[in-house]
CHARMM-style PDB file with segment names, atoms N, HN, CA, C and O in Angstrom:
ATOM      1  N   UNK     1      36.452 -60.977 -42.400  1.00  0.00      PROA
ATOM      2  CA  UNK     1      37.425 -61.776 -43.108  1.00  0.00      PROA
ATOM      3  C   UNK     1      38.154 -60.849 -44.078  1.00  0.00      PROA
ATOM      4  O   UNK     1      37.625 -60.123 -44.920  1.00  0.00      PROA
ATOM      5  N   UNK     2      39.285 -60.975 -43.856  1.00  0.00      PROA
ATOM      6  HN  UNK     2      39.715 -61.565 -43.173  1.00  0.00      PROA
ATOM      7  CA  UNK     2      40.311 -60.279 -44.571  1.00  0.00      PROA
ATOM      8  C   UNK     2      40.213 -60.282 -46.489  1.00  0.00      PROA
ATOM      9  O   UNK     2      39.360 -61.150 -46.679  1.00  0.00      PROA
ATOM     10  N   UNK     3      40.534 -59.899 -47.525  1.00  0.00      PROA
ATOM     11  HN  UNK     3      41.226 -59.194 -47.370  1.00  0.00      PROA
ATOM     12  CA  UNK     3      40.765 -60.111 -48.865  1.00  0.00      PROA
ATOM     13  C   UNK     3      41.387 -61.525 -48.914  1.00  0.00      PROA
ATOM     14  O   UNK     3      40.814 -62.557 -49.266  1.00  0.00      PROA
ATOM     15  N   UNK     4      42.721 -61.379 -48.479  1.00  0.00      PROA
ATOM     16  HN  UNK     4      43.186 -60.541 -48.193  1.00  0.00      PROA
ATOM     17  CA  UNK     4      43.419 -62.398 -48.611  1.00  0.00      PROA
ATOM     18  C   UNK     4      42.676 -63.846 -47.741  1.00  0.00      PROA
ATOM     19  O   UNK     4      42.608 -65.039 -48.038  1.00  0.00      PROA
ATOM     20  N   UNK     5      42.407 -63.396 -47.079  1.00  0.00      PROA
ATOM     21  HN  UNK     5      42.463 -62.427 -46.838  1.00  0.00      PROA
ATOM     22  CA  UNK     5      41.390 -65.035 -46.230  1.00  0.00      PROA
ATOM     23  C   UNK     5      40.677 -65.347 -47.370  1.00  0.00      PROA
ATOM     24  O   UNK     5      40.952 -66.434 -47.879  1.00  0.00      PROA
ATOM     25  N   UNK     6      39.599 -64.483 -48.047  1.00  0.00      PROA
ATOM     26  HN  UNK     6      39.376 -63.600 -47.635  1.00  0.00      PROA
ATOM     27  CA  UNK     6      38.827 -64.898 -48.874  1.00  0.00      PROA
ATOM     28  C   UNK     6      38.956 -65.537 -50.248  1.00  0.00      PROA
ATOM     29  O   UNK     6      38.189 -66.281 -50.858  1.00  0.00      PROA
ATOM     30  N   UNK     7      40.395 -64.927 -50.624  1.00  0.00      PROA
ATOM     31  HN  UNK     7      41.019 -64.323 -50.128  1.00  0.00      PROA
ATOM     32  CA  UNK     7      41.209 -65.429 -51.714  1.00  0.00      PROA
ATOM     33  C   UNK     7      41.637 -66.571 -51.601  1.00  0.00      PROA
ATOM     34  O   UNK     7      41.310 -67.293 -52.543  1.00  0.00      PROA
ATOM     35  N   UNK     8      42.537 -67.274 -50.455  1.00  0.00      PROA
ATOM     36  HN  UNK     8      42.803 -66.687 -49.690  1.00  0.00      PROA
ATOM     37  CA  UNK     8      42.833 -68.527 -49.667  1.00  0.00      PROA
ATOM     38  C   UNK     8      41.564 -69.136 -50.213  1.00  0.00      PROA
ATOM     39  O   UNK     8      41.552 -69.471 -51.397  1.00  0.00      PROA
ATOM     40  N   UNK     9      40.396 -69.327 -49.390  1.00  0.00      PROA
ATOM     41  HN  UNK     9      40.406 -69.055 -48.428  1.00  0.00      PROA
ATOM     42  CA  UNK     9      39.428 -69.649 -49.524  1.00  0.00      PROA
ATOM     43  C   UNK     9      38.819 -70.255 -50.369  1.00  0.00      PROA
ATOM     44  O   UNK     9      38.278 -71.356 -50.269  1.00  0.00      PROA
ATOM     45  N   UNK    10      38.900 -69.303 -51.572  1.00  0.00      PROA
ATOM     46  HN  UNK    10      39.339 -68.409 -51.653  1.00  0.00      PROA
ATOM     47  CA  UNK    10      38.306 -69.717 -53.072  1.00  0.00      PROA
ATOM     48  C   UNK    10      39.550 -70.464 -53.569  1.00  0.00      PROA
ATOM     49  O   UNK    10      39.172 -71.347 -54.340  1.00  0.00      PROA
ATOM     50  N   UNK    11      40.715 -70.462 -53.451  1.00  0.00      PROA
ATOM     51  HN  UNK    11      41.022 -69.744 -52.825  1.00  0.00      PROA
ATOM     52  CA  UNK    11      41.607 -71.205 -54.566  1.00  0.00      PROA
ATOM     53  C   UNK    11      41.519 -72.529 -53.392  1.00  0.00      PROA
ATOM     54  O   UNK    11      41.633 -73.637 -53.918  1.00  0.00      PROA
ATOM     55  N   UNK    12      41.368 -72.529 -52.178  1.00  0.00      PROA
ATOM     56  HN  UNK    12      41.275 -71.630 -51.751  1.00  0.00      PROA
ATOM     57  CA  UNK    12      41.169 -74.157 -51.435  1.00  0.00      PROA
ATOM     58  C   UNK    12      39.490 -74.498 -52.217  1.00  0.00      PROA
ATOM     59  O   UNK    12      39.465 -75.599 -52.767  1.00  0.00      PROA
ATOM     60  N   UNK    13      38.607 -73.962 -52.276  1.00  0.00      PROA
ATOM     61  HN  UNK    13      38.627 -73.068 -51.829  1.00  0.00      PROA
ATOM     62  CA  UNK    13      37.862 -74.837 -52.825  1.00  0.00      PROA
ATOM     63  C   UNK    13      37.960 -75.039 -54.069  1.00  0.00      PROA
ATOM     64  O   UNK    13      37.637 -76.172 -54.427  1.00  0.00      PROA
ATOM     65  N   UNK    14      38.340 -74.238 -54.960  1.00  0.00      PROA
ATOM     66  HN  UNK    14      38.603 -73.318 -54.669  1.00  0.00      PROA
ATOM     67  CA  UNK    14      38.301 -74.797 -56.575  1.00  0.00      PROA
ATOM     68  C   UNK    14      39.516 -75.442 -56.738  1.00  0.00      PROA
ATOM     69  O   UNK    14      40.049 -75.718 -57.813  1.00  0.00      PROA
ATOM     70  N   UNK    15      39.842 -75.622 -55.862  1.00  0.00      PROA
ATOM     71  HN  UNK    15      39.410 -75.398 -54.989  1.00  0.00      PROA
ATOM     72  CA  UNK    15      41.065 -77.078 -56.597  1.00  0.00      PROA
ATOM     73  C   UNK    15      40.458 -78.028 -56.318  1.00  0.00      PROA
ATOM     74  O   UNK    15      40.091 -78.842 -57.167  1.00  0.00      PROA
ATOM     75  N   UNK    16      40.111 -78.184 -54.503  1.00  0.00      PROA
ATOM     76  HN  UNK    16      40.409 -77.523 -53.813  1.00  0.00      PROA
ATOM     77  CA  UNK    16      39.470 -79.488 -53.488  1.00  0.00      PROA
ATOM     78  C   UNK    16      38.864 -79.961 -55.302  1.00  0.00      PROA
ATOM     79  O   UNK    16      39.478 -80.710 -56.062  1.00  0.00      PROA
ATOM     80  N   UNK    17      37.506 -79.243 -55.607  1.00  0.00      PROA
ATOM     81  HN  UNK    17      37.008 -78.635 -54.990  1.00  0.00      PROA
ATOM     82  CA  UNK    17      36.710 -79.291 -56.414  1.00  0.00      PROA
ATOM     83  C   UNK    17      37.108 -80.059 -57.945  1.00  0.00      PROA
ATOM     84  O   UNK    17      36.503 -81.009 -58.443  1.00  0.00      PROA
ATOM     85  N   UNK    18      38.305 -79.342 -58.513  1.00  0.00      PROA
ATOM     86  HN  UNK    18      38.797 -78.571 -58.109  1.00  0.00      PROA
ATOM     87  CA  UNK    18      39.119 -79.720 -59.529  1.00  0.00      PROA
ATOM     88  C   UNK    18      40.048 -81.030 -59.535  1.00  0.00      PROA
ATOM     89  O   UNK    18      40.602 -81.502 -60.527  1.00  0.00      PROA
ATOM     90  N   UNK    19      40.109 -81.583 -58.043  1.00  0.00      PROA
ATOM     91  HN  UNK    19      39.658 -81.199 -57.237  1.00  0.00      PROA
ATOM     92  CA  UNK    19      41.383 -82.801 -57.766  1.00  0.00      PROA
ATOM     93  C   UNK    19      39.646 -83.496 -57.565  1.00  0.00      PROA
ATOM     94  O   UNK    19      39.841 -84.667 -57.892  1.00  0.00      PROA
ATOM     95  N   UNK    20      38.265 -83.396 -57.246  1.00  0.00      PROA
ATOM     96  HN  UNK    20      38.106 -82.445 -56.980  1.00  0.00      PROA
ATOM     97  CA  UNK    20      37.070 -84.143 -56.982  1.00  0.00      PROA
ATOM     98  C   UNK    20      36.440 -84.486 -58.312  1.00  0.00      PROA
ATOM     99  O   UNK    20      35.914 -85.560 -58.605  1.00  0.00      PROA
ATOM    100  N   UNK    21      36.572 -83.415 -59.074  1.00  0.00      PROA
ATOM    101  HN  UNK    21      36.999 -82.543 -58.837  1.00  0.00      PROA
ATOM    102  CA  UNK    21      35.895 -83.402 -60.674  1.00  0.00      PROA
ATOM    103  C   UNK    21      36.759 -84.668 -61.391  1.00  0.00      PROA
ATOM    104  O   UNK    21      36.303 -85.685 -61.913  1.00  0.00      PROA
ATOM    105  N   UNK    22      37.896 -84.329 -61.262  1.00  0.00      PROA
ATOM    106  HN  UNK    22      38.267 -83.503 -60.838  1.00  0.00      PROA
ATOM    107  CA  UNK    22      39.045 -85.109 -62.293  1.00  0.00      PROA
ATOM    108  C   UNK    22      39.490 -86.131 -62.265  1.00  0.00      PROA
ATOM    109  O   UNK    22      39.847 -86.738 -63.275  1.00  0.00      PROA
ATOM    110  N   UNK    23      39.583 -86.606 -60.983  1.00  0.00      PROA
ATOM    111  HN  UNK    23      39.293 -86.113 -60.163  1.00  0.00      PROA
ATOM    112  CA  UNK    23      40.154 -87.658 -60.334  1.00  0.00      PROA
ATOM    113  C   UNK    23      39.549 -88.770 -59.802  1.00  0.00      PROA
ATOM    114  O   UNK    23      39.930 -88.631 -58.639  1.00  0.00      PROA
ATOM    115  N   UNK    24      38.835 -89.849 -59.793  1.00  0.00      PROA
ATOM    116  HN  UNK    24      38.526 -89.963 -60.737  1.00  0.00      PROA
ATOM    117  CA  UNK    24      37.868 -90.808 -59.194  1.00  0.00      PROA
ATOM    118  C   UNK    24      38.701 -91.413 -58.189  1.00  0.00      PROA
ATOM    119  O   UNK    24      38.312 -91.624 -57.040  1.00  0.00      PROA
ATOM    120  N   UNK    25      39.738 -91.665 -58.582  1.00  0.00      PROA
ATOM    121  HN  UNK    25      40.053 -91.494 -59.515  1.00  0.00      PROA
ATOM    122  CA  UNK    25      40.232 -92.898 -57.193  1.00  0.00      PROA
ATOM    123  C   UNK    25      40.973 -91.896 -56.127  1.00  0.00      PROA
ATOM    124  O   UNK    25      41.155 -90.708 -56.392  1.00  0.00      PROA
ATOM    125  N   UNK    26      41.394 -92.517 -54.860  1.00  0.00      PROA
ATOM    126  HN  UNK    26      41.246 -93.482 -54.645  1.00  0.00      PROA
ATOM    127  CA  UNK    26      41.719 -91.407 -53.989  1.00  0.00      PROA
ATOM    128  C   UNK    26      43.250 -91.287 -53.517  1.00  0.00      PROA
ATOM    129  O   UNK    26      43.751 -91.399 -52.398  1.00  0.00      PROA
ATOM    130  N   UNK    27      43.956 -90.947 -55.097  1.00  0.00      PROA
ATOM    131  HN  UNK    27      43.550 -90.856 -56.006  1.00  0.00      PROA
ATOM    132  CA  UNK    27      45.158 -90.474 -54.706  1.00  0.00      PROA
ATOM    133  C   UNK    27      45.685 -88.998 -54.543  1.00  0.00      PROA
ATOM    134  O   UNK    27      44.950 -88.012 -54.478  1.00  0.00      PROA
ATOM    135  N   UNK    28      46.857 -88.987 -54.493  1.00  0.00      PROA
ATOM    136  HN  UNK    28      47.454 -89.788 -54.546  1.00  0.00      PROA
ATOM    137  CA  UNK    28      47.326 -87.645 -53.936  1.00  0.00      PROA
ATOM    138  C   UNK    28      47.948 -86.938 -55.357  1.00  0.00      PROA
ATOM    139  O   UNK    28      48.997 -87.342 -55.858  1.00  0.00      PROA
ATOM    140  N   UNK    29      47.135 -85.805 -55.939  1.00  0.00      PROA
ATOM    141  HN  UNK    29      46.283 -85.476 -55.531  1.00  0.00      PROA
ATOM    142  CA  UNK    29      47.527 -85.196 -56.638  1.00  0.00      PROA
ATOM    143  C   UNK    29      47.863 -83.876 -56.568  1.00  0.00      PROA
ATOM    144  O   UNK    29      47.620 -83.260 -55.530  1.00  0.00      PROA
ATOM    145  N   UNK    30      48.541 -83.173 -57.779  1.00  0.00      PROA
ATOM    146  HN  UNK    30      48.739 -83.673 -58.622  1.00  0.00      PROA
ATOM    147  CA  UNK    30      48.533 -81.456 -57.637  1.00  0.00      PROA
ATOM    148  C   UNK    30      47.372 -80.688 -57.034  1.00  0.00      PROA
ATOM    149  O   UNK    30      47.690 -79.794 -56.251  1.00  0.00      PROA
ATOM    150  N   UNK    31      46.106 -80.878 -57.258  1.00  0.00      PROA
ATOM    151  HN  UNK    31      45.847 -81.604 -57.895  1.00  0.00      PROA
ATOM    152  CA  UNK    31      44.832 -79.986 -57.044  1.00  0.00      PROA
ATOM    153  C   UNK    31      44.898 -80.345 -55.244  1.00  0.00      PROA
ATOM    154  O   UNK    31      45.005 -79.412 -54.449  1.00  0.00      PROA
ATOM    155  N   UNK    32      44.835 -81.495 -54.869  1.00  0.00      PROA
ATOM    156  HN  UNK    32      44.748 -82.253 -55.515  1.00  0.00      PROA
ATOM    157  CA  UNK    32      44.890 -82.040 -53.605  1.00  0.00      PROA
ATOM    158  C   UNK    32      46.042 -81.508 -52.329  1.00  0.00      PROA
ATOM    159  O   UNK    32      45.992 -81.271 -51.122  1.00  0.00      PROA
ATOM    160  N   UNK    33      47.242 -81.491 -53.608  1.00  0.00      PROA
ATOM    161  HN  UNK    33      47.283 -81.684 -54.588  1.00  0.00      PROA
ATOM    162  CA  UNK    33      48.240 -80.856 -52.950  1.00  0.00      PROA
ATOM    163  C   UNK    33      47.909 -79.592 -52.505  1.00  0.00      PROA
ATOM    164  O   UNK    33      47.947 -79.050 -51.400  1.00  0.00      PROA
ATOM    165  N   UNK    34      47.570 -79.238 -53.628  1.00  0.00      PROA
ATOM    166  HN  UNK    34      47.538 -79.678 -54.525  1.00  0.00      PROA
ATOM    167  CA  UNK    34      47.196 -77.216 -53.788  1.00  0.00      PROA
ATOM    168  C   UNK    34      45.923 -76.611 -52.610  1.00  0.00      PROA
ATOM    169  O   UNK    34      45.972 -75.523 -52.035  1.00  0.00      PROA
ATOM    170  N   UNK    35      44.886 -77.600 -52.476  1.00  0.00      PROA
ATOM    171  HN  UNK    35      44.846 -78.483 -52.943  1.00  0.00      PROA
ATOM    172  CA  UNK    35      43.948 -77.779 -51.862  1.00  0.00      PROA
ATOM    173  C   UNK    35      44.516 -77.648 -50.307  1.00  0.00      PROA
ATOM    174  O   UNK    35      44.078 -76.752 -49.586  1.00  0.00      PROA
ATOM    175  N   UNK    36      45.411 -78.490 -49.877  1.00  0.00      PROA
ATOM    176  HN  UNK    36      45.767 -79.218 -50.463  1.00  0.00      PROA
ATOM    177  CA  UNK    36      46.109 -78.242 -48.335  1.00  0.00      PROA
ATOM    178  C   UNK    36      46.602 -76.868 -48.580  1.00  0.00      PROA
ATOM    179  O   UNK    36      45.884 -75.876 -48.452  1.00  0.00      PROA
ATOM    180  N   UNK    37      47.622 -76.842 -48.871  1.00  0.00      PROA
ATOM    181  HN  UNK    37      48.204 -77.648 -48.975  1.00  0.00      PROA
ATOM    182  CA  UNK    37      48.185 -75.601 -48.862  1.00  0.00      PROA
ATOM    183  C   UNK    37      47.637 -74.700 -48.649  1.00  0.00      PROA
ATOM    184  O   UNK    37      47.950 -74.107 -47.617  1.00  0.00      PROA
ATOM    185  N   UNK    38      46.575 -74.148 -49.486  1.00  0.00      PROA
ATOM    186  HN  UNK    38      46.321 -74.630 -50.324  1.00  0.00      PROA
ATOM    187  CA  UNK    38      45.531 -73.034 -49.630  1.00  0.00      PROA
ATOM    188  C   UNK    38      44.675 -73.116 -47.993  1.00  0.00      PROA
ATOM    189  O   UNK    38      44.616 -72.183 -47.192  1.00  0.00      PROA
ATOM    190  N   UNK    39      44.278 -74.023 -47.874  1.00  0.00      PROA
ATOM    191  HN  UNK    39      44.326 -74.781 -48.525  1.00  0.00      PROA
ATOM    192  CA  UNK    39      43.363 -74.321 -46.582  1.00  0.00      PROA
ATOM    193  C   UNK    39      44.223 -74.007 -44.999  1.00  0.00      PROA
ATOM    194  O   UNK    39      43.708 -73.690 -43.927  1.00  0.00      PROA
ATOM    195  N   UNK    40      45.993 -74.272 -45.388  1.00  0.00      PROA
ATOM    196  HN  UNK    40      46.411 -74.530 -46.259  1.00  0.00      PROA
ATOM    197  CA  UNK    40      46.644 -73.549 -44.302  1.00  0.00      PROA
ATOM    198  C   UNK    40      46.911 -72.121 -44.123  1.00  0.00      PROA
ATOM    199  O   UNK    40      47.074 -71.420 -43.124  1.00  0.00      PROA
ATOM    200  N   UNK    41      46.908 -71.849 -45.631  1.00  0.00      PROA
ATOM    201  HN  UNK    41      46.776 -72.418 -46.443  1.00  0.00      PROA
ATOM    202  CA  UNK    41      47.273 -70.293 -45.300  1.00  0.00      PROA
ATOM    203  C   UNK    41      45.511 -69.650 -45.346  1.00  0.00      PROA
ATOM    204  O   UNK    41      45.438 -68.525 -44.853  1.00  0.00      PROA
ATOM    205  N   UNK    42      44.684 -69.996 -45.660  1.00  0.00      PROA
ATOM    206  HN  UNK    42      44.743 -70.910 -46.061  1.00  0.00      PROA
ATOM    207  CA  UNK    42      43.386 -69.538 -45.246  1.00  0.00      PROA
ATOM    208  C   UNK    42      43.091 -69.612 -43.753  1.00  0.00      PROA
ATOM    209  O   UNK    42      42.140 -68.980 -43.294  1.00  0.00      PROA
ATOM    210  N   UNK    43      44.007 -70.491 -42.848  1.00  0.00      PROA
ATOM    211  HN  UNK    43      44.779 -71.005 -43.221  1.00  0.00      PROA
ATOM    212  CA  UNK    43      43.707 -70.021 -41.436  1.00  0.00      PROA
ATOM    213  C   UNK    43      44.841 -69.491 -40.979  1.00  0.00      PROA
ATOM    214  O   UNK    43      44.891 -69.140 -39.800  1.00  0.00      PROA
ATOM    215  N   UNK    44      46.096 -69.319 -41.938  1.00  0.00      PROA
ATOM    216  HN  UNK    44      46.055 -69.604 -42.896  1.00  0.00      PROA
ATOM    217  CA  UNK    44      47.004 -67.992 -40.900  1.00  0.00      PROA
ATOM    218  C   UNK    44      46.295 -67.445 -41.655  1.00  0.00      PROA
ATOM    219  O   UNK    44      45.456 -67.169 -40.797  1.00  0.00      PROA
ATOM    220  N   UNK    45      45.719 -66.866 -42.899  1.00  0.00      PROA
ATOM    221  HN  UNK    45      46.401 -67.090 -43.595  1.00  0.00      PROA
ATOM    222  CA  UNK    45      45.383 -65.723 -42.857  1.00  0.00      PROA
ATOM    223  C   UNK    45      44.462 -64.954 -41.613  1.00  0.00      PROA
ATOM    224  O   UNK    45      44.834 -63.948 -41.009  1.00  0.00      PROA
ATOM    225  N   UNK    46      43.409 -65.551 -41.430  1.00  0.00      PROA
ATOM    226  HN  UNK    46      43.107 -66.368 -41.920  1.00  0.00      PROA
ATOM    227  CA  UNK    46      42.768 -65.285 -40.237  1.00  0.00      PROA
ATOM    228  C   UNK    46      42.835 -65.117 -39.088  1.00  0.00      PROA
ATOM    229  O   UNK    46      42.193 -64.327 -38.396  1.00  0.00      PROA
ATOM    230  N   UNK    47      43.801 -66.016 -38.727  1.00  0.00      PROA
ATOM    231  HN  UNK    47      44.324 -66.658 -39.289  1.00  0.00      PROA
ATOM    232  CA  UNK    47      44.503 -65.543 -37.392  1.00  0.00      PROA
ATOM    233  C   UNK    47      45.440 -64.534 -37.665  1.00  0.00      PROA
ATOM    234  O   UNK    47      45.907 -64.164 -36.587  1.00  0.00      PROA
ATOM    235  N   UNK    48      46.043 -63.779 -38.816  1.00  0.00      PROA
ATOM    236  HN  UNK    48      45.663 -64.079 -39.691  1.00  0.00      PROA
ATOM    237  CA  UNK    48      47.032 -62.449 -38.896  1.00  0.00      PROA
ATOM    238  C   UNK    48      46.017 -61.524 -39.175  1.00  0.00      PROA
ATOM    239  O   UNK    48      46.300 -60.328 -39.258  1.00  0.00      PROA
ATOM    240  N   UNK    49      44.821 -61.945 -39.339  1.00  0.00      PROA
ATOM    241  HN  UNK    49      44.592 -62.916 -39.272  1.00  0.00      PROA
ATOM    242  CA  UNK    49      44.023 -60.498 -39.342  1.00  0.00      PROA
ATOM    243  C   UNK    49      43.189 -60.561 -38.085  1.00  0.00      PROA
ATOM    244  O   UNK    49      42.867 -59.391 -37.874  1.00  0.00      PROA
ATOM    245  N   UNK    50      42.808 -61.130 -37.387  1.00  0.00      PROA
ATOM    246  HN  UNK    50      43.069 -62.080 -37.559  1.00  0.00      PROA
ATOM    247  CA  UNK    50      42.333 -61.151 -35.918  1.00  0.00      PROA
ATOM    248  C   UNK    50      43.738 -60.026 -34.883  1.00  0.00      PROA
ATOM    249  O   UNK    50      43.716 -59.015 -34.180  1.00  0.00      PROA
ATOM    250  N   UNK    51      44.833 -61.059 -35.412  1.00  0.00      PROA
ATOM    251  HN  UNK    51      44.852 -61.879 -35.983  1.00  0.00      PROA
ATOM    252  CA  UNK    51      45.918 -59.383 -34.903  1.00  0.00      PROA
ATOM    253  C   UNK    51      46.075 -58.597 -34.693  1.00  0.00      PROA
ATOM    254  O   UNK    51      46.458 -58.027 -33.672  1.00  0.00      PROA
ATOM    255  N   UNK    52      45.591 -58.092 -36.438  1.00  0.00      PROA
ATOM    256  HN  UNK    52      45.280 -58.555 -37.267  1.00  0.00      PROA
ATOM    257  CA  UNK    52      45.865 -57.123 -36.445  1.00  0.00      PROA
ATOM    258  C   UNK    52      45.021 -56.270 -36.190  1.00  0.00      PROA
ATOM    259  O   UNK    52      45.333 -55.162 -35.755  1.00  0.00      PROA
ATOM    260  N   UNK    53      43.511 -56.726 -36.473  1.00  0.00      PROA
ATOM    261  HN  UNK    53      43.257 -57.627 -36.826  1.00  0.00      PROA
ATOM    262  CA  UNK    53      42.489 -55.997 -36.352  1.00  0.00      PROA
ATOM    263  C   UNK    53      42.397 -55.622 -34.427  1.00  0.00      PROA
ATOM    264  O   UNK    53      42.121 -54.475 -34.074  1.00  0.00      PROA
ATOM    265  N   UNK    54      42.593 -56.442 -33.645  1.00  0.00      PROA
ATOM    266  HN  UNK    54      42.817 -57.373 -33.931  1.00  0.00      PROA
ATOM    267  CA  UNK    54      42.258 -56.180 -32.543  1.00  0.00      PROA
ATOM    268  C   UNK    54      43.330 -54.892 -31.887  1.00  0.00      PROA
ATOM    269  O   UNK    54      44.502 -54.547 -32.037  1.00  0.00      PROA
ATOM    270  N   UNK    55      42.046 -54.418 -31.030  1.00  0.00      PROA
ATOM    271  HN  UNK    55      41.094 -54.699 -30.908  1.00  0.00      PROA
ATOM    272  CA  UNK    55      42.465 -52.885 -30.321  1.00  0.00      PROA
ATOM    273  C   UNK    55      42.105 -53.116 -29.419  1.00  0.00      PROA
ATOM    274  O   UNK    55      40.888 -53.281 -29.331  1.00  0.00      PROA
ATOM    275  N   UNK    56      42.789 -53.235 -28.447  1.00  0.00      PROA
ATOM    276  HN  UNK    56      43.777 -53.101 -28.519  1.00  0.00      PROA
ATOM    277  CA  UNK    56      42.205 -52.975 -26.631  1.00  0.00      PROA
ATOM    278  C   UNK    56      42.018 -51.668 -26.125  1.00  0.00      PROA
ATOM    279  O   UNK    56      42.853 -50.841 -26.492  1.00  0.00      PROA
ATOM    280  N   UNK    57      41.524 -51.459 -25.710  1.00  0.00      PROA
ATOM    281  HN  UNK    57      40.846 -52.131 -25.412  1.00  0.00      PROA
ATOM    282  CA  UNK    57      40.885 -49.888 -25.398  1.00  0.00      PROA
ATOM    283  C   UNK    57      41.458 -50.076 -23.639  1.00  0.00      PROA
ATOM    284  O   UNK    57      40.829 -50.626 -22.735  1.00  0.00      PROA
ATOM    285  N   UNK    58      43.284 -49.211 -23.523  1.00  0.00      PROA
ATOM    286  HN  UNK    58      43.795 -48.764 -24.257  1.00  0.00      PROA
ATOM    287  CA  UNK    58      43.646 -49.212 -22.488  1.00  0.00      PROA
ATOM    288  C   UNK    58      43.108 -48.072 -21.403  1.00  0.00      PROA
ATOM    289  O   UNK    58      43.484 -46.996 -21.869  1.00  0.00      PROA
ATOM    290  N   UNK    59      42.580 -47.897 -20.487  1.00  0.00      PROA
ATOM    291  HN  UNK    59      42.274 -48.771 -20.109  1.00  0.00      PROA
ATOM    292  CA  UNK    59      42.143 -46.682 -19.491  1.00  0.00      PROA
ATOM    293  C   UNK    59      42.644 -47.015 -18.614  1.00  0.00      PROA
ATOM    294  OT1 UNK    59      42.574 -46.358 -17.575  1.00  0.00      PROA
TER     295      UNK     59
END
């Protein structure tokens, strides 16, 4: 897993966490908002480092 995947990662859970701590009823707030967001670019991140990382070994 890339830096940036892992970074994604942590700011999708400490919001999820921060819109769960703060909020009791189940509307749509900033942390919630922030929470998607983070959780999409935590899987392009991963799929742009699967990319890049891969090498086919042509013979």
């Amino acid at each position: 897993m890339s830096k940036s995947a892992a970074g994604f990662l942590i700011l999708a859970l400490l919001s999820g966490v921060l819109h769960f701590s703060l909020f009791e009823d189940t509307q749509v707030t900033l942390p919630l908002i922030g929470c998607g967001v983070f959780a999409v670019l935590f899987v392009l991140a991963l799929v742009a480092g699967r990319r890049i990382k891969f090498d086919p070994v042509l013979r």
